[in-house]
N, CA, C and O atoms as a Tinker XYZ file with bonds, in Angstrom:
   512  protein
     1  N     -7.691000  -45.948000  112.702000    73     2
     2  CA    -8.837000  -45.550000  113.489000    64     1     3
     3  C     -9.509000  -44.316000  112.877000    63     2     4     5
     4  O    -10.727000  -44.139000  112.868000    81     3
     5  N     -8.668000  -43.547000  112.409000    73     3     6
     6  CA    -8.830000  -42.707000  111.860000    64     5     7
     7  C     -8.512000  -42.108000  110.484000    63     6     8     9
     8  O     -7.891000  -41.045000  110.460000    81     7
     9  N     -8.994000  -42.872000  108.992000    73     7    10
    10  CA    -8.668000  -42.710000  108.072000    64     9    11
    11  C     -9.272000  -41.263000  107.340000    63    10    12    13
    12  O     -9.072000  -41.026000  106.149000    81    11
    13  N     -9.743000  -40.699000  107.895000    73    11    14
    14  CA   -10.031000  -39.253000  107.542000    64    13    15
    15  C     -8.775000  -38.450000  106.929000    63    14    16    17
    16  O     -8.371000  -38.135000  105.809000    81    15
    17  N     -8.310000  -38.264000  108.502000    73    15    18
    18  CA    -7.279000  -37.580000  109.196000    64    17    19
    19  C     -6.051000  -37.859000  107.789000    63    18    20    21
    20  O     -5.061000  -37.198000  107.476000    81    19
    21  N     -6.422000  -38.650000  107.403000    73    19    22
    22  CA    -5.082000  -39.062000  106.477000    64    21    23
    23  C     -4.352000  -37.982000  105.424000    63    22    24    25
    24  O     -3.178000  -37.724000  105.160000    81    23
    25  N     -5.415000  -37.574000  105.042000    73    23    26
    26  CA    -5.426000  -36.494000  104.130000    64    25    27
    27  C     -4.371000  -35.179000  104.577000    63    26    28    29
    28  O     -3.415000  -34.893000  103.856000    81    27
    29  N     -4.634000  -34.513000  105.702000    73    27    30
    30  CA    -3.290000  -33.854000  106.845000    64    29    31
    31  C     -2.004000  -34.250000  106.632000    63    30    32    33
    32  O     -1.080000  -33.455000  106.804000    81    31
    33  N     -1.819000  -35.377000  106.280000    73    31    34
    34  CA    -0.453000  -36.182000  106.894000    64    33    35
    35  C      0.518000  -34.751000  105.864000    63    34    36    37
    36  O      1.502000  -34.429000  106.529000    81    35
    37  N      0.473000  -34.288000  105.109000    73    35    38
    38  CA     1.548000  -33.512000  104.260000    64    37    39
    39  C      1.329000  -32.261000  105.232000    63    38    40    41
    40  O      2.313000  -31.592000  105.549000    81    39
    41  N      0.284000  -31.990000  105.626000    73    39    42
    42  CA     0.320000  -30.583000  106.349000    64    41    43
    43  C      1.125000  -31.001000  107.563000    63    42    44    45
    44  O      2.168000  -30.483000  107.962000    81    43
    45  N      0.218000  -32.410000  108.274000    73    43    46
    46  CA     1.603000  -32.190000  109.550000    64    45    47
    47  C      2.858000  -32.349000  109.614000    63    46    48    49
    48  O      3.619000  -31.855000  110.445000    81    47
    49  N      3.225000  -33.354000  108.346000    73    47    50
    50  CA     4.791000  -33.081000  107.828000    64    49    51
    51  C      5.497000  -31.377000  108.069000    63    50    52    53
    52  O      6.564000  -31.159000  108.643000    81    51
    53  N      4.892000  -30.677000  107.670000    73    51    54
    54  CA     4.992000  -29.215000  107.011000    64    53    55
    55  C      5.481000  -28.720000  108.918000    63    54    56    57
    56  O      6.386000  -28.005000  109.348000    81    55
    57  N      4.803000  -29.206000  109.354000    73    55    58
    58  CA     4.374000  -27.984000  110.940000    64    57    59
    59  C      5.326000  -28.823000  110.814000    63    58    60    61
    60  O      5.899000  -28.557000  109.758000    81    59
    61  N      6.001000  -30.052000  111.529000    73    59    62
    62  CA     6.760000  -30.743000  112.319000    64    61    63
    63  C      8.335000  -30.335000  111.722000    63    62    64    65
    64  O      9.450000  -30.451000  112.231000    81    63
    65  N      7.836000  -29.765000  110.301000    73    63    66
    66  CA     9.498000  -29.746000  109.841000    64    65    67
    67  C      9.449000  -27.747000  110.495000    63    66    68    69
    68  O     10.455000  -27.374000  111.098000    81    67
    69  N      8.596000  -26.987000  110.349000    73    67    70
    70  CA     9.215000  -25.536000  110.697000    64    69    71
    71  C      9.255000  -25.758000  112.062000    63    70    72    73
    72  O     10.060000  -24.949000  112.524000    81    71
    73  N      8.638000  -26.676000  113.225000    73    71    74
    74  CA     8.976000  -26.589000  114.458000    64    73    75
    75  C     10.529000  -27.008000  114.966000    63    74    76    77
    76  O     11.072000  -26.664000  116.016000    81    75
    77  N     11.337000  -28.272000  113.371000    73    75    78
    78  CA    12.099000  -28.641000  113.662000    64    77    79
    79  C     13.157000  -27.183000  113.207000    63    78    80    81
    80  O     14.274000  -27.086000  113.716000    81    79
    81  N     12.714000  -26.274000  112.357000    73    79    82
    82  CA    13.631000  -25.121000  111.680000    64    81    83
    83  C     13.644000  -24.024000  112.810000    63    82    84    85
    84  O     14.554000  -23.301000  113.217000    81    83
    85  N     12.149000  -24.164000  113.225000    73    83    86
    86  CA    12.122000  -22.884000  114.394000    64    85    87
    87  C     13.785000  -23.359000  115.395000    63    86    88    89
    88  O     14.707000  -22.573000  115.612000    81    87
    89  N     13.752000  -24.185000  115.645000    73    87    90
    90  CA    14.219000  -24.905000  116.812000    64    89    91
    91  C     15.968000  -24.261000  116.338000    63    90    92    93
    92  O     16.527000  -23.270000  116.808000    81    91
    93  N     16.430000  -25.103000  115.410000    73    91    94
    94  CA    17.951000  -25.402000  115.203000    64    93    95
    95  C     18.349000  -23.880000  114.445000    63    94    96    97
    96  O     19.511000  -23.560000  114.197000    81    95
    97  N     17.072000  -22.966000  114.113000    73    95    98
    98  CA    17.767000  -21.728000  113.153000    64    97    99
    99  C     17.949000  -21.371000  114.135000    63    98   100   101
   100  O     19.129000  -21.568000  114.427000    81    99
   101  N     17.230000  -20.754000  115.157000    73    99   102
   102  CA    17.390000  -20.074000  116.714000    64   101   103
   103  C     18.316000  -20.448000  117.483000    63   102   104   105
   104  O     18.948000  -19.554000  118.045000    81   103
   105  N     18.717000  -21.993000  117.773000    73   103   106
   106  CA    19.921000  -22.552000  118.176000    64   105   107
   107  C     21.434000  -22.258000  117.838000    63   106   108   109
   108  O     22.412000  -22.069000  118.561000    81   107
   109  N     21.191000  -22.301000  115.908000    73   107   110
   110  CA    22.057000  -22.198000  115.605000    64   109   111
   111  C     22.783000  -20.248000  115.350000    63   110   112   113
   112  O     23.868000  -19.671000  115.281000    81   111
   113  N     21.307000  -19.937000  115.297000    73   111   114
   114  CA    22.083000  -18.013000  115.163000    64   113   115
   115  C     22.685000  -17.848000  116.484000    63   114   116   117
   116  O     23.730000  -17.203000  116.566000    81   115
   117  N     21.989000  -18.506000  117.838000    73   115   118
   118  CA    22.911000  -18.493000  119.261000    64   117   119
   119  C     24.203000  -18.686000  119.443000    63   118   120   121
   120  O     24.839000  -17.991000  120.235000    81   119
   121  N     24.822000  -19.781000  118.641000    73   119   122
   122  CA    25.863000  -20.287000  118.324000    64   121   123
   123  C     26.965000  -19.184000  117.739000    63   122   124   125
   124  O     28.123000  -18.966000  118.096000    81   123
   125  N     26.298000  -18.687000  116.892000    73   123   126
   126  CA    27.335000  -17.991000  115.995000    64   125   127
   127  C     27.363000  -16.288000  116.603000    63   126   128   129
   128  O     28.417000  -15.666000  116.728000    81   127
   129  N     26.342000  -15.857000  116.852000    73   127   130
   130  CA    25.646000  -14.311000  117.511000    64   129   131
   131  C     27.350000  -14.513000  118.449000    63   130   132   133
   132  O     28.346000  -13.806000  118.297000    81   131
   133  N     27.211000  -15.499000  119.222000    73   131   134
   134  CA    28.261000  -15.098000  120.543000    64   133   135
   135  C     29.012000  -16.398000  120.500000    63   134   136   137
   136  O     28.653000  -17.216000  121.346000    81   135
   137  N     30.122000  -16.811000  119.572000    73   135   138
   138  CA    30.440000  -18.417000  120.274000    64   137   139
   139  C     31.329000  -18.504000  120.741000    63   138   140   141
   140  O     31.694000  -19.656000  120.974000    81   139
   141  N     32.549000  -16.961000  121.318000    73   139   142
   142  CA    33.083000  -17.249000  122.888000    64   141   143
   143  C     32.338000  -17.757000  123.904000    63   142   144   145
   144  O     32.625000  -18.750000  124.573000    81   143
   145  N     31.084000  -16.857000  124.045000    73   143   146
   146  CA    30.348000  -17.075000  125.469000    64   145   147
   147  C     29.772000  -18.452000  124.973000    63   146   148   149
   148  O     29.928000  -19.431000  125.702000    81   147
   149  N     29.086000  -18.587000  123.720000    73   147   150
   150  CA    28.259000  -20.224000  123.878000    64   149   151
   151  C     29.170000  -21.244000  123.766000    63   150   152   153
   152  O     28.801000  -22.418000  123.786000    81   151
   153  N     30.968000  -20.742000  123.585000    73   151   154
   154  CA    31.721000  -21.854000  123.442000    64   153   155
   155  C     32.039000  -22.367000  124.886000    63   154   156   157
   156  O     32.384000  -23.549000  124.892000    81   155
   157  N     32.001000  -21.690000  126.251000    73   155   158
   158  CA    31.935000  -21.785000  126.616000    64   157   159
   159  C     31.226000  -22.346000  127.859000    63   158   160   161
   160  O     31.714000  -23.001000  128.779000    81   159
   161  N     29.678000  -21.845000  127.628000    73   159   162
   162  CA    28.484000  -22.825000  128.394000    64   161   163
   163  C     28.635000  -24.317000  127.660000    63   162   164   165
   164  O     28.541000  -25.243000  128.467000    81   163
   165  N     28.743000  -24.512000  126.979000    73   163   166
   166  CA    29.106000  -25.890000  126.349000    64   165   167
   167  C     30.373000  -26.867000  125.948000    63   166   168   169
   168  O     30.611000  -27.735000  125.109000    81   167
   169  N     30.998000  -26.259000  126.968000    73   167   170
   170  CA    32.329000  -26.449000  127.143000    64   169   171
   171  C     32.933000  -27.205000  125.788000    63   170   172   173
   172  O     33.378000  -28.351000  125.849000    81   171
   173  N     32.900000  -26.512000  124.693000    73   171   174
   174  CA    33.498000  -26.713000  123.354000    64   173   175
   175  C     34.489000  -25.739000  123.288000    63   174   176   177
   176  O     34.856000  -24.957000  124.165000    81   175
   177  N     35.045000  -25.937000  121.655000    73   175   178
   178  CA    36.403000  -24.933000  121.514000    64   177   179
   179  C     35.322000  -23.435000  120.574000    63   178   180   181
   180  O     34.186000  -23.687000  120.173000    81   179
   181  N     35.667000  -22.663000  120.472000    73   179   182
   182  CA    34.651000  -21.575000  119.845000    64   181   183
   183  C     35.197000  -21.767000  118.118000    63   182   184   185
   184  O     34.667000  -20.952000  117.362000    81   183
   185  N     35.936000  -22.501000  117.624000    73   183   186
   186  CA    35.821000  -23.419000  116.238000    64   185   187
   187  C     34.128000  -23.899000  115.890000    63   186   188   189
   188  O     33.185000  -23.478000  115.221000    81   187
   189  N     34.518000  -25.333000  117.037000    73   187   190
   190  CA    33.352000  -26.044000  117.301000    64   189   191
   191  C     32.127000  -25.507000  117.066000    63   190   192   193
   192  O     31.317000  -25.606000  116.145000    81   191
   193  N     32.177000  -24.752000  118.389000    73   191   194
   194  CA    30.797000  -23.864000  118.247000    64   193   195
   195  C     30.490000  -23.243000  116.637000    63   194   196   197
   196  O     29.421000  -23.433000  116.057000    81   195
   197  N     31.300000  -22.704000  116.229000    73   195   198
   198  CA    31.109000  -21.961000  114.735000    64   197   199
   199  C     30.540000  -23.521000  113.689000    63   198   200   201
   200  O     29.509000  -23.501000  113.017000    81   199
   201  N     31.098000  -24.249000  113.745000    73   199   202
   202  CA    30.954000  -25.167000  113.116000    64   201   203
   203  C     29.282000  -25.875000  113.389000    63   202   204   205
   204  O     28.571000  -26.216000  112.444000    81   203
   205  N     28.894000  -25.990000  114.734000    73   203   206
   206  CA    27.791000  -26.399000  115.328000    64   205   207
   207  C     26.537000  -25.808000  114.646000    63   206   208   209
   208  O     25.448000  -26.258000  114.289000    81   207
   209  N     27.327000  -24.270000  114.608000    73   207   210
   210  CA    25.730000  -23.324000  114.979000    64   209   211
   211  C     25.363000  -22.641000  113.111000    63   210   212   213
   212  O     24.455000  -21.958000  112.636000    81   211
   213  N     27.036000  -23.502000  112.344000    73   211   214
   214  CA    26.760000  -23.256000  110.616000    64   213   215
   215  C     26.072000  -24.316000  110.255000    63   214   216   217
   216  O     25.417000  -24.317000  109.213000    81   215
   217  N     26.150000  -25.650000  111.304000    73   215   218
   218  CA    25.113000  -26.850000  110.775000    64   217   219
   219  C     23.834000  -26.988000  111.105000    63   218   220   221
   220  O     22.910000  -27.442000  110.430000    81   219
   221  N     23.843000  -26.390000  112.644000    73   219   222
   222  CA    22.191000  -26.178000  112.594000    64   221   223
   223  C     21.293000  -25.480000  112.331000    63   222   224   225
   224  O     20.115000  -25.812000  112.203000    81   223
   225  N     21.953000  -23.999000  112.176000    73   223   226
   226  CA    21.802000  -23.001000  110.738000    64   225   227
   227  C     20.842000  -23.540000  109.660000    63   226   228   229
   228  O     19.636000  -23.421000  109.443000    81   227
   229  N     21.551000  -23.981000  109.257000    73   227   230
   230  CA    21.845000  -24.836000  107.832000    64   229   231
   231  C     20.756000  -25.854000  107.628000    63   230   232   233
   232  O     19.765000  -25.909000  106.899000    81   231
   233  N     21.321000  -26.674000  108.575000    73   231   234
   234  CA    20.504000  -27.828000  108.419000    64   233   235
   235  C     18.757000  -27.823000  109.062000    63   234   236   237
   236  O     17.892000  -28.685000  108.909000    81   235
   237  N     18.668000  -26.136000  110.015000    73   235   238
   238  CA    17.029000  -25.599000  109.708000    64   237   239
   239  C     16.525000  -25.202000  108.439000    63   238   240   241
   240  O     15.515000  -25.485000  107.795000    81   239
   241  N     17.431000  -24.528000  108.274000    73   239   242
   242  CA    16.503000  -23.838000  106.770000    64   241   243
   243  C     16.261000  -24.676000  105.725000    63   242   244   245
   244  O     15.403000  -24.435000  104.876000    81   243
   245  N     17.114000  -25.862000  105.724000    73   243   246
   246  CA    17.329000  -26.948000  104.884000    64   245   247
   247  C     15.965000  -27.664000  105.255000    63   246   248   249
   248  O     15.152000  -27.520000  104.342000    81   247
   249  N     15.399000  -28.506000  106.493000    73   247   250
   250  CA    14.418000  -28.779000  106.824000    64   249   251
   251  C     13.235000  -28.183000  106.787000    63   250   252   253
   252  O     12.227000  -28.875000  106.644000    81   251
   253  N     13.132000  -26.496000  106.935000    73   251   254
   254  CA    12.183000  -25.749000  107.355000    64   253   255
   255  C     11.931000  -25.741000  105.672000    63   254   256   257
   256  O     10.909000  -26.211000  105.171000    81   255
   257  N     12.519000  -25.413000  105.251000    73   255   258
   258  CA    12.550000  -25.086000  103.412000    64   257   259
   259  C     11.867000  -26.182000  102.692000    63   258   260   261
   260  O     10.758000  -26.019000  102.183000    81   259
   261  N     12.563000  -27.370000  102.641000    73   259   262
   262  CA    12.235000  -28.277000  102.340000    64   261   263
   263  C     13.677000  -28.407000  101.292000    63   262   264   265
   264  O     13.268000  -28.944000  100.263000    81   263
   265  N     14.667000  -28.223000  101.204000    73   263   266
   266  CA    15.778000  -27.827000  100.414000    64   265   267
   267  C     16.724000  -29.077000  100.865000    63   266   268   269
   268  O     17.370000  -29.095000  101.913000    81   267
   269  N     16.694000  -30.215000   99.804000    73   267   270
   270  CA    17.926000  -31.483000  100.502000    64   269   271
   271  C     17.849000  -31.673000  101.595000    63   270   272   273
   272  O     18.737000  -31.414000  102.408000    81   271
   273  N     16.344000  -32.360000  101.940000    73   271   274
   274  CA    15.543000  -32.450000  103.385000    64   273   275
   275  C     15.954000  -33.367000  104.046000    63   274   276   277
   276  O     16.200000  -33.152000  105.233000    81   275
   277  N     16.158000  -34.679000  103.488000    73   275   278
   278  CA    16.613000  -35.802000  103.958000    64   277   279
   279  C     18.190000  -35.305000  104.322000    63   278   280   281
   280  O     18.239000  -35.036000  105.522000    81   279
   281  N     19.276000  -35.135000  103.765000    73   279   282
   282  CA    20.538000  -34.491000  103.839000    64   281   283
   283  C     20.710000  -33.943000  105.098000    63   282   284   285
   284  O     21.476000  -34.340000  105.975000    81   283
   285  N     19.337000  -32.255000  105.154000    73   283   286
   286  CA    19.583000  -31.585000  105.885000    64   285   287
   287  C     18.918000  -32.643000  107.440000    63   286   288   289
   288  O     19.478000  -32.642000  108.536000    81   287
   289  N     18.307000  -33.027000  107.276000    73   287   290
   290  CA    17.631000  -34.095000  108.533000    64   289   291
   291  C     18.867000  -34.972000  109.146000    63   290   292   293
   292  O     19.219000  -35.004000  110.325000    81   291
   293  N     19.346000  -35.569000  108.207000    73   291   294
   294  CA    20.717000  -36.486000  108.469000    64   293   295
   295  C     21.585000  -35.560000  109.086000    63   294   296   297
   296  O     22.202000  -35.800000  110.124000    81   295
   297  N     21.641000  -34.375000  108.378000    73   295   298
   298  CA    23.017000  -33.568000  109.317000    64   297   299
   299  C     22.192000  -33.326000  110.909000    63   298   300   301
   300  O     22.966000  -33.331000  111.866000    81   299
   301  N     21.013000  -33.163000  111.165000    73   299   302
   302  CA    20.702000  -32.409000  112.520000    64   301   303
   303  C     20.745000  -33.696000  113.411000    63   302   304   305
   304  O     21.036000  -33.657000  114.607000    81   303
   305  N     20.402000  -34.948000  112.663000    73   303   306
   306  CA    20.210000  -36.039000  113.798000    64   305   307
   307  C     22.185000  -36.182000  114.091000    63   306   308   309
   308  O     22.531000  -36.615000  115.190000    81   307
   309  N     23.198000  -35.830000  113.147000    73   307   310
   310  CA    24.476000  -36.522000  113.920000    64   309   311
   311  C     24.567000  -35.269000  115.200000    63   310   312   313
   312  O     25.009000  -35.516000  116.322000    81   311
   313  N     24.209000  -34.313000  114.895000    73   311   314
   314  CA    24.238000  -33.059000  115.344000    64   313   315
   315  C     23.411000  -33.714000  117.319000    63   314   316   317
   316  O     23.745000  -33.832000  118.498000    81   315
   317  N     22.541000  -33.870000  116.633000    73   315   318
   318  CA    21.653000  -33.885000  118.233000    64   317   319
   319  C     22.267000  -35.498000  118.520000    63   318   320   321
   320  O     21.871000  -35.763000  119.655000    81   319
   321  N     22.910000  -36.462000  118.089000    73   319   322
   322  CA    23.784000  -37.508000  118.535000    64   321   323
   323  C     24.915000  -37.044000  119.414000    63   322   324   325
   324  O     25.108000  -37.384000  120.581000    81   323
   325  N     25.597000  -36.261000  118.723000    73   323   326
   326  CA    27.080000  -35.482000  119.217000    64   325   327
   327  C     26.430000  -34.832000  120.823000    63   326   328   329
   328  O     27.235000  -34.796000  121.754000    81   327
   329  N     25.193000  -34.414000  121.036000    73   327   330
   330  CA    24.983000  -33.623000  122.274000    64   329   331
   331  C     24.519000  -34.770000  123.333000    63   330   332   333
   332  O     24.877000  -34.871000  124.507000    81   331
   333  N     23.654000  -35.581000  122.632000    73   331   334
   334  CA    23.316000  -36.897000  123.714000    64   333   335
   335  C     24.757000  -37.460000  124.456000    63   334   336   337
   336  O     25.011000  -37.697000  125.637000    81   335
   337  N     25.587000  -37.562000  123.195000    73   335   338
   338  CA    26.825000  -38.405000  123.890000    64   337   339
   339  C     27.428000  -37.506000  124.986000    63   338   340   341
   340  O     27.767000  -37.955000  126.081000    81   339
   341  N     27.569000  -35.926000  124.552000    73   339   342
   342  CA    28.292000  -34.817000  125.588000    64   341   343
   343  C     27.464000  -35.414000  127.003000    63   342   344   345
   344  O     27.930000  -35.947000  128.010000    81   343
   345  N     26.650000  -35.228000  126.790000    73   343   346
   346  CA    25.377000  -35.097000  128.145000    64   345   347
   347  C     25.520000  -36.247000  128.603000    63   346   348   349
   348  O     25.209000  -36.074000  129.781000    81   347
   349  N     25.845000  -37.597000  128.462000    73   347   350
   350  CA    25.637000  -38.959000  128.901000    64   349   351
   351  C     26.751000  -38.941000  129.142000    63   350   352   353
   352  O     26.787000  -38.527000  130.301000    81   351
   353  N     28.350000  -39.228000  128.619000    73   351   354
   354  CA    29.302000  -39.589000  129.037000    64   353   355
   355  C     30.526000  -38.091000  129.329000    63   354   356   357
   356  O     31.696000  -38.291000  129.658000    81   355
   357  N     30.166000  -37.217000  129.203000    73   355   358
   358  CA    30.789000  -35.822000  130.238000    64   357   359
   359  C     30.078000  -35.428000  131.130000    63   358   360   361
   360  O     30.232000  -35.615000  132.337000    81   359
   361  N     29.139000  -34.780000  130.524000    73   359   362
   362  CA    28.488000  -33.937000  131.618000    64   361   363
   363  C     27.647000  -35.114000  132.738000    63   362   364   365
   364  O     27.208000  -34.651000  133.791000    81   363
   365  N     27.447000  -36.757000  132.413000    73   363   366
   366  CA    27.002000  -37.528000  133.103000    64   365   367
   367  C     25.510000  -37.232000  133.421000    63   366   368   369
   368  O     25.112000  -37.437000  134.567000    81   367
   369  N     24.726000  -36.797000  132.541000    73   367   370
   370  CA    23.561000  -36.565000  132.803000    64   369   371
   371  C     22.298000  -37.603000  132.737000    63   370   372   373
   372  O     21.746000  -37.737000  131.645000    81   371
   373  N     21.999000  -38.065000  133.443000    73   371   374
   374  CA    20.688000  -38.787000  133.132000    64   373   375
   375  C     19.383000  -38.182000  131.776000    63   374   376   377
   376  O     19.229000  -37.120000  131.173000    81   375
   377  N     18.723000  -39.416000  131.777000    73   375   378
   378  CA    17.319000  -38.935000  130.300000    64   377   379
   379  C     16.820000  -37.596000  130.743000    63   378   380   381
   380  O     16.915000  -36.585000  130.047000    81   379
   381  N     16.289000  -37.638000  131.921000    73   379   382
   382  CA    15.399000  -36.262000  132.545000    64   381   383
   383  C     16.572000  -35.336000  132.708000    63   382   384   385
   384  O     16.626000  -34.179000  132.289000    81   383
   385  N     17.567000  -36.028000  133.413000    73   383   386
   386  CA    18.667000  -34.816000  134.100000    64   385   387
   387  C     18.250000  -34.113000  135.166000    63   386   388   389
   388  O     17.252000  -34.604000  135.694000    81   387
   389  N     18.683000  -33.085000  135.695000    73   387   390
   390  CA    18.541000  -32.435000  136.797000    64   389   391
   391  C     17.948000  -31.098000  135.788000    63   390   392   393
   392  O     18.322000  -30.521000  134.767000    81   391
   393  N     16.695000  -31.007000  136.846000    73   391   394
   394  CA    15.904000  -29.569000  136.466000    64   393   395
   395  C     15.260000  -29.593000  134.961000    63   394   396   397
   396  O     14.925000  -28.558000  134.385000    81   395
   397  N     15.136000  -30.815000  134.432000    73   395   398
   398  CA    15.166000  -31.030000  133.082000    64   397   399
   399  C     15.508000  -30.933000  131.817000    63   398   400   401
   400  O     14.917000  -30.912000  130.737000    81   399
   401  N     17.358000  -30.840000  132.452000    73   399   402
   402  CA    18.433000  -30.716000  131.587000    64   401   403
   403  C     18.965000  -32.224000  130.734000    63   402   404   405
   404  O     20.046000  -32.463000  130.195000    81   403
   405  N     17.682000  -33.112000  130.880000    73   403   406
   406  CA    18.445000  -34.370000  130.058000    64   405   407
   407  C     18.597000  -34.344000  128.880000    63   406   408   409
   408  O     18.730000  -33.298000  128.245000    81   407
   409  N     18.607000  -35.842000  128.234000    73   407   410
   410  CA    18.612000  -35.485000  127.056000    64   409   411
   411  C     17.693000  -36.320000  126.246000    63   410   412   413
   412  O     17.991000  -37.018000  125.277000    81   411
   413  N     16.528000  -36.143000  126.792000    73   411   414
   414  CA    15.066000  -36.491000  126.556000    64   413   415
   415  C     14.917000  -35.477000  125.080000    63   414   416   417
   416  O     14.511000  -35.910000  124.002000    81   415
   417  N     15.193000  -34.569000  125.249000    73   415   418
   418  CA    14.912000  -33.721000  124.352000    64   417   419
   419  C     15.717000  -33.560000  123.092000    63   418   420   421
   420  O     15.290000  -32.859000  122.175000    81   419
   421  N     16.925000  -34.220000  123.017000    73   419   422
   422  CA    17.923000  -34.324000  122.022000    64   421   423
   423  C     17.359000  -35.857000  121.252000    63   422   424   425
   424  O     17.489000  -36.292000  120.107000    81   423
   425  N     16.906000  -36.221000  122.086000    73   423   426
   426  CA    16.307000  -37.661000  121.615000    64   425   427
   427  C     14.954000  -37.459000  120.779000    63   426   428   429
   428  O     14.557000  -37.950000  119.722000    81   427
   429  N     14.585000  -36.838000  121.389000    73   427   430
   430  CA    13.187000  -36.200000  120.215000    64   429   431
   431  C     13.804000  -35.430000  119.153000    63   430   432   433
   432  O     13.874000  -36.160000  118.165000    81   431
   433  N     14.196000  -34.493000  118.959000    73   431   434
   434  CA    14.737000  -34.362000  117.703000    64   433   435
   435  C     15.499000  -35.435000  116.863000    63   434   436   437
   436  O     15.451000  -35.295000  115.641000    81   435
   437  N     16.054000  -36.274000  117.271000    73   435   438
   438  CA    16.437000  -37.176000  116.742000    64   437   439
   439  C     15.056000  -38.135000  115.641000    63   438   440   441
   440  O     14.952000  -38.220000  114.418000    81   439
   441  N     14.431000  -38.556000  116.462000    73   439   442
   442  CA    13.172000  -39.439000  116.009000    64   441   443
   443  C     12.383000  -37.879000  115.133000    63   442   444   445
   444  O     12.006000  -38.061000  113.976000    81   443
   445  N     12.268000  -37.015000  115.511000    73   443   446
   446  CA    11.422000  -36.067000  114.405000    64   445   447
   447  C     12.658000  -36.298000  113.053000    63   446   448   449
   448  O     12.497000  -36.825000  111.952000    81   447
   449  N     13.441000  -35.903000  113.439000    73   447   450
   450  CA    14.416000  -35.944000  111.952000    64   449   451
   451  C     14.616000  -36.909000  111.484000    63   450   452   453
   452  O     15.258000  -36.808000  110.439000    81   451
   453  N     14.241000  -38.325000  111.900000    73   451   454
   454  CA    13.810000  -39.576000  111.512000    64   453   455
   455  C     12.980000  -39.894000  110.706000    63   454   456   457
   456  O     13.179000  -40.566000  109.693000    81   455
   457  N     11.385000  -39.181000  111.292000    73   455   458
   458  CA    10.231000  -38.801000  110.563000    64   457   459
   459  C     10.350000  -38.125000  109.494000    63   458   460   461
   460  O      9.327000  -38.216000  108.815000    81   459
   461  N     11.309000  -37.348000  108.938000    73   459   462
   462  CA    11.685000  -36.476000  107.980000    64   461   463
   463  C     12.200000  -36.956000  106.877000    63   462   464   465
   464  O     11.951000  -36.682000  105.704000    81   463
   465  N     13.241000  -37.996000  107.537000    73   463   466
   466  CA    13.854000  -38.695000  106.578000    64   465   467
   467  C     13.074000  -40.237000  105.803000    63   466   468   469
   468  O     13.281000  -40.829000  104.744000    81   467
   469  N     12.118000  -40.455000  106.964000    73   467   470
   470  CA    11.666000  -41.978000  106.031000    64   469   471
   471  C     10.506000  -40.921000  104.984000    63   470   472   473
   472  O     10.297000  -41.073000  103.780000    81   471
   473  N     10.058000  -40.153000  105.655000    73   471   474
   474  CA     9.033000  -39.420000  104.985000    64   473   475
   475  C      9.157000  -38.428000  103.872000    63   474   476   477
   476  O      8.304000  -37.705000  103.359000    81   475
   477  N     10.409000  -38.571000  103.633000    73   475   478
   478  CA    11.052000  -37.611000  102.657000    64   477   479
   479  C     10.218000  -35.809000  103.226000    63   478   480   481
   480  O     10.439000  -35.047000  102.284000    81   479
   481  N      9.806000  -35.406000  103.815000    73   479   482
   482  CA     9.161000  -34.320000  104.467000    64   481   483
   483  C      8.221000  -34.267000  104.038000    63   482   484   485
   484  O      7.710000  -33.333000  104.657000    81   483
   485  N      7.294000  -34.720000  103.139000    73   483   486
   486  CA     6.046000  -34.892000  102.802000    64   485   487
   487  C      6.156000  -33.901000  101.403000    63   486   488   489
   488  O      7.260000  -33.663000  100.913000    81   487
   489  N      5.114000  -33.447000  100.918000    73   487   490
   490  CA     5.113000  -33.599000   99.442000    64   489   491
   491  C      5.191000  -31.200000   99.379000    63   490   492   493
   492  O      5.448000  -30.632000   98.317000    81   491
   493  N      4.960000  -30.535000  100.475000    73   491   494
   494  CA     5.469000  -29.137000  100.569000    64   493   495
   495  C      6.708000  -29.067000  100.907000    63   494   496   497
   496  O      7.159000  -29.013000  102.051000    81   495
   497  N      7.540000  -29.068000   99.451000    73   495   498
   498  CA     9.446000  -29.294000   99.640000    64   497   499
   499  C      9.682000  -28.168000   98.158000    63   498   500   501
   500  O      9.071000  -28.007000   97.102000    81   499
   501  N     10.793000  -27.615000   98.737000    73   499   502
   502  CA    10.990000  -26.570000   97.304000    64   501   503
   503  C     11.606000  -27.935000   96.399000    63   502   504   505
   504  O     11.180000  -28.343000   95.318000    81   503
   505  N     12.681000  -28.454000   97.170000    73   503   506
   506  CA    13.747000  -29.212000   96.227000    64   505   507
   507  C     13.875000  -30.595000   97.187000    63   506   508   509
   508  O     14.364000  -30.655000   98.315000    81   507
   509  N     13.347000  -31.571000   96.476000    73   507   510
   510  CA    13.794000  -32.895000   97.384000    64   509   511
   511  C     15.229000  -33.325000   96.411000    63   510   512
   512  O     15.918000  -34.297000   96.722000    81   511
């Protein structure tokens, strides 16, 4: 409909991957900053947590960078898999959840890091 627009497609690659880095670097410095207390709201072992918050760390700057994008994309989608399953079969949460604690939102990162990966992140990558 819009073959203009086409020309963008590498820039919106670009935004969609630092919104996906904003997201998991901030997540993941939470993780590590405190992961008694975050081992705890997430009823993990504070291992876990260390382990969680070195992959989504990781696997932002990896995305946000453009640094083994596909790799780093693959690690965040098992990553946001591992939390859908917590939320669906422990914590028993529905898509929306209560107060809009579902996991509507683990599911979107999933499909963005999808987008990442068929798209190789578009053509602003230090190192594919």
């Amino acid at each position: 409909m819009f073959p203009a627009l086409a020309r963008f497609t590498d820039c919106a690659l670009l935004l969609l991957r630092l919104l996906i880095a904003a997201v998991f670097v901030s997540s993941g410095y939470n993780h590590l900053k405190d992961p008694e207390a975050r081992a705890k709201s997430i009823e993990a072992s504070k291992g876990l947590t260390i382990f969680l918050g070195a992959a989504e760390l990781a696997g932002g700057l990896g995305v946000g960078l453009g640094v083994l994008i596909q790799l780093a994309a693959a690690g965040l989608i098992l990553v946001m898999l591992g939390a859908i399953q917590k939320k669906i079969f422990v914590w028993k949460t529905g898509f929306w959840g209560k107060q809009g604690q579902g996991w509507h939102y683990d599911l979107m990162f999933v499909v963005m890091n999808l987008v990442i990966i068929a798209t190789n992140g578009g053509q602003y990558v230090l190192w594919k």
